[in-house]
N, C-alpha and C positions, 0 to 999 in steps of 0.2 A: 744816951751815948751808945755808939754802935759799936760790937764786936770787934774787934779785931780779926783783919782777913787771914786764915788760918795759911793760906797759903805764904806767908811772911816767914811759919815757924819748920817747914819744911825744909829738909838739908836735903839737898842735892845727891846726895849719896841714893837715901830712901825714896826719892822722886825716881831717878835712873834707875835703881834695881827694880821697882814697880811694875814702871814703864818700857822695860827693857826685857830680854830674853828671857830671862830668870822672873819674871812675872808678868805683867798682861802681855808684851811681846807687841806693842804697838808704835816705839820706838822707828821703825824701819819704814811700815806703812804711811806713816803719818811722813817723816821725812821727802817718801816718792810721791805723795800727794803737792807736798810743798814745791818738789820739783817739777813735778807736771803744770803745776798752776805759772811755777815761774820761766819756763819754756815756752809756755801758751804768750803770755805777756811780754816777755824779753825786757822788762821794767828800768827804765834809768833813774827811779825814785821806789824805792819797797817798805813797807810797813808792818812787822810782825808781831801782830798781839797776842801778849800771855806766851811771850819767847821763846822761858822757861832756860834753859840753857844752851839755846840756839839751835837743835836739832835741824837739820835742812839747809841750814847757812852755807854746809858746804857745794851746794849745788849754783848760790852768786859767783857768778861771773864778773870779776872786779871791770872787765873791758866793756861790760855791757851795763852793768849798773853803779853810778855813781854814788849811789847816800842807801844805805840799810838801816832803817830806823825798828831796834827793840826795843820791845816796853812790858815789861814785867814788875812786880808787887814784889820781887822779892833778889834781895844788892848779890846774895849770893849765886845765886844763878847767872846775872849779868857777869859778874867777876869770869867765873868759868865761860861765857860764852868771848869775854875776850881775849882771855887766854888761848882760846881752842883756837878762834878765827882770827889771829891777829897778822895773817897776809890780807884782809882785806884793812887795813891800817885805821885811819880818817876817815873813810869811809863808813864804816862801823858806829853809828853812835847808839847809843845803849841810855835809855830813862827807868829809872826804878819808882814805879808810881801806878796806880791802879787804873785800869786801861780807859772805865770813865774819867778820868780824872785827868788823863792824857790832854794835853792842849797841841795843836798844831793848825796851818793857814791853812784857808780853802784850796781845793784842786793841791797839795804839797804830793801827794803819792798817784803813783802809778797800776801799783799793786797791795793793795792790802791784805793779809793772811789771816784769818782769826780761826786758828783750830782749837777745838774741844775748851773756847775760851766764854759762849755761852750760857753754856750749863751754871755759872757760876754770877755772871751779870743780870743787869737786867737789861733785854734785850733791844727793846724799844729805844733805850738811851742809848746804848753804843751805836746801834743801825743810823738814827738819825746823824752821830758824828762822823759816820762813815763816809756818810752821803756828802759830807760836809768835806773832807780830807782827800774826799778821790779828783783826781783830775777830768776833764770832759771825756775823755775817752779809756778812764781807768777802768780797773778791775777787782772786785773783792771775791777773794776764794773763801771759801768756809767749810769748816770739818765740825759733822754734830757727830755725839755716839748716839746711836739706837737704842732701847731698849733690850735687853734680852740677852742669854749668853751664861756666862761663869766666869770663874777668874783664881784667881790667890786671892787671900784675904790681907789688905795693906797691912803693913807690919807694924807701922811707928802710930801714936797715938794722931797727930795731925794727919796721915792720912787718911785714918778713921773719921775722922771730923770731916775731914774733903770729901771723903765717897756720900757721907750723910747728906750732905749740902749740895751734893749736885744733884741739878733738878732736872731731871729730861725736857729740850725744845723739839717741838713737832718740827719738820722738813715745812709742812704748811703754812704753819702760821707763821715759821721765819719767812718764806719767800712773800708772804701777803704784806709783812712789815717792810721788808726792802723795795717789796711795791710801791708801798706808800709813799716811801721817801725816794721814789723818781728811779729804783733798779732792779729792772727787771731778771729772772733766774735767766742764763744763757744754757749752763748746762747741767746736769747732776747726776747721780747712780749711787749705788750701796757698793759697798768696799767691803768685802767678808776680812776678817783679822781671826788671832786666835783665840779661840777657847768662845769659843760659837757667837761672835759678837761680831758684830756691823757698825759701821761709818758709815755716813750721809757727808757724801764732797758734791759741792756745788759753787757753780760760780757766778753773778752778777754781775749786772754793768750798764750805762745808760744809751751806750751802742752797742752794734750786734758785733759779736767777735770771734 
């Protein structure tokens, strides 16, 4: 029998203070990534895995995107993200379920988001559903962290468990696996954050964009 996803036992409170100013301060970066990618795309279907509590949501454009599909492990995050964004209404649907485990039709999205949602899958499985989920002319953005840097030390016992458990994905061998599965890298670069730490944003797609 397999563990329990630690990220289920995580309160949202100790996630945001973490992730936010008062500690690793990636909150912000992560959200302009999310909207750079969804600028680039202008997506009338979006797909954001490992949600968390919707950071970035506010950057959808109700006039330009129809359906915003998150998908997070964990009810109380979802809770908070439709609280936060409930001008984008129906539009909004929200699954609580672990992102392999996600079911959806071929080509359903436009834009697929997956940040700093690797480290914790395995990645082979998600990339292949990806491929499967994006439309002919879709897009999947992705946010890895790099190695290296410093930080606060997570406060609550489950974040402890989370920092353990996350595994570093090379930039390489992720772009070789979305090769595989027909998509090719369009664009990338390192994103410095604080407290000496790097993202890897990059985006894929089966045309040039």
């Amino acid at each position: 029998m397999s563990a329990p996803n630690p990220w289920t036992v995580v309160q949202a409170s100790d996630y945001e203070q973490y992730m936010g100013p008062q500690g690793l301060d990636q909150l912000a970066p992560l959200s302009a990534l999310f909207q750079e990618s969804y600028l680039g795309a202008q997506p009338d279907r979006v797909l954001m895995l490992g949600s968390a509590t919707g950071n970035g949501l506010e950057h959808v454009d109700p006039a330009v995107t129809r359906q915003v599909t998150c998908v997070d492990v964990n009810l109380q995050y979802l809770g908070i993200a439709r609280q936060r964004y409930m001008h984008l209404g129906p539009k909004l649907e929200l699954f609580c379920s672990e992102v392999e485990k996600f079911r959806a039709g071929a080509g359903s999205y436009d834009l697929v988001h997956a940040a700093l949602i690797f480290e914790y899958v395995h990645p082979e499985v998600l990339i292949r559903k990806i491929s499967e989920w994006l439309a002919p002319t879709g897009v999947c953005s992705v946010v890895l962290e790099l190695p290296g840097g410093s930080g606060p030390e997570p406060g609550s016992r489950p974040l402890q468990i989370i920092e353990r458990a996350e595994k570093h994905v090379k930039p390489a061998e992720l772009t070789s696996l979305f090769e595989h599965y027909g998509l090719a890298r369009r664009r990338d670069r390192e994103v410095p954050v604080p407290h000496g730490r790097h993202l890897w944003a990059a985006t894929f797609s089966r045309s040039a964009k």
